[in-house]
C-alpha positions in Angstrom: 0.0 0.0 0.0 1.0 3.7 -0.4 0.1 6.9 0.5 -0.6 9.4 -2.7 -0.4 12.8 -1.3 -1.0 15.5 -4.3 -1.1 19.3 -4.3 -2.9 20.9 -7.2 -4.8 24.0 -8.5 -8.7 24.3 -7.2 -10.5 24.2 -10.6 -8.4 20.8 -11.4 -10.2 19.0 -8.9 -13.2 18.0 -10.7 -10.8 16.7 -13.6 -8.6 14.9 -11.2 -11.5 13.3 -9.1 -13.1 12.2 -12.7 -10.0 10.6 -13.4 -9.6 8.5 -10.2 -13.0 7.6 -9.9 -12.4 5.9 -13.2 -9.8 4.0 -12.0 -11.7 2.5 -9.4 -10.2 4.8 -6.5 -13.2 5.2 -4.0 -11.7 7.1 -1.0 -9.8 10.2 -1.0 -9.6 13.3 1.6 -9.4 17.1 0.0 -8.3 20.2 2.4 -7.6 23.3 1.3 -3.6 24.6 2.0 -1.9 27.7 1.2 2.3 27.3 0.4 4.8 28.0 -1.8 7.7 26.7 -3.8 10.6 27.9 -4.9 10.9 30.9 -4.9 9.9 32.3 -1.5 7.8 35.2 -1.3 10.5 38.2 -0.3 9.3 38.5 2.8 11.5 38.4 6.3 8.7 35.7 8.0 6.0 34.0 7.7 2.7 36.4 9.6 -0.7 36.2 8.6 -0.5 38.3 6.1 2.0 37.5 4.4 0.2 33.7 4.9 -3.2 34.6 3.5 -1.2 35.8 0.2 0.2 32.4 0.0 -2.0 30.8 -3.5 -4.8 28.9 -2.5 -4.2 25.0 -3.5 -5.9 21.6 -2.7 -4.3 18.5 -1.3 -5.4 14.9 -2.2 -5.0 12.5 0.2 -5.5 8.7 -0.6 -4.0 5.3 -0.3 -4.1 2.7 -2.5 -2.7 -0.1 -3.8 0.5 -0.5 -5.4 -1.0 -1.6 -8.5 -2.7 2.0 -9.0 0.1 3.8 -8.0 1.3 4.3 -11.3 -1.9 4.6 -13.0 -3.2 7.0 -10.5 0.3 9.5 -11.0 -0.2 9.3 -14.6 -3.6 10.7 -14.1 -3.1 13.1 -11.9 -0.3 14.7 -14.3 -2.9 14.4 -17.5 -5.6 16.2 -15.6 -3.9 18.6 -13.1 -1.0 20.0 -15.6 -1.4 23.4 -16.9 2.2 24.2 -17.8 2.2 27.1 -15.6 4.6 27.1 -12.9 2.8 26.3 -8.8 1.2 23.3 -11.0 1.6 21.5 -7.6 3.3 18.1 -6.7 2.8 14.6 -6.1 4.1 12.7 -2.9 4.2 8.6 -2.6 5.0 7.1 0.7 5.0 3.3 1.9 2.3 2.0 4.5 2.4 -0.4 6.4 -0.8 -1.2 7.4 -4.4 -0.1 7.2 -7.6 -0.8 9.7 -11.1 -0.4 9.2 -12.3 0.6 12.6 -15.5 -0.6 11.9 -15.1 -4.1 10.8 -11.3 -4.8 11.8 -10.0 -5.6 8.1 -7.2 -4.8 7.4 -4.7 -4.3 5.0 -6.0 -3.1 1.1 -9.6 -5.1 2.1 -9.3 -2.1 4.5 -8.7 0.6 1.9 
């Protein structure tokens, strides 16, 4: 199992949820985050203000199993890319285990 962690534009979420649906992904979380790349705003540190300037992006949260990794990147980069730079980024971590509260499976019977 792995951990899919994505950062992408707001209006690219439809697209991108479209996309996984399709390839039989069924649970995802979606939070709003502010950030930046490189480069830094020019500014000395980090307040509110200079926070709430920070571009408004979404983060995809899923995981999956290793089989759709791949599958699930290439959509993501179809369906998210603009060309622009802040296009966002894609994480993959290793799991090492997943439990469904309710019923106690576990593993990707869990997912």
């Amino acid at each position: 199992m792995k951990k899919v962690d994505c950062i992408l534009r707001p209006h690219k979420l439809e697209a991108v949820k479209t996309a996984l649906s399709e390839l039989g992904v069924t649970g995802m979380t979606v939070s709003e985050v502010r950030g930046c790349g490189q480069p830094a705003p020019a500014a000395p540190a980090f307040d509110d203000e200079t926070l709430v300037s920070l571009p408004l992006r979404l983060r995809i949260e899923m995981v999956v199993p290793d089989a759709l990794v791949e599958p699930i990147i290439e959509a993501i980069l179809e369906h998210a890319r603009t060309g622009q730079p802040d296009d966002g980024k894609i994480f993959v971590l290793p799991y090492q285990e997943a439990i469904r509260i309710r019923t106690e499976e576990r593993g990707e019977s869990a997912l």
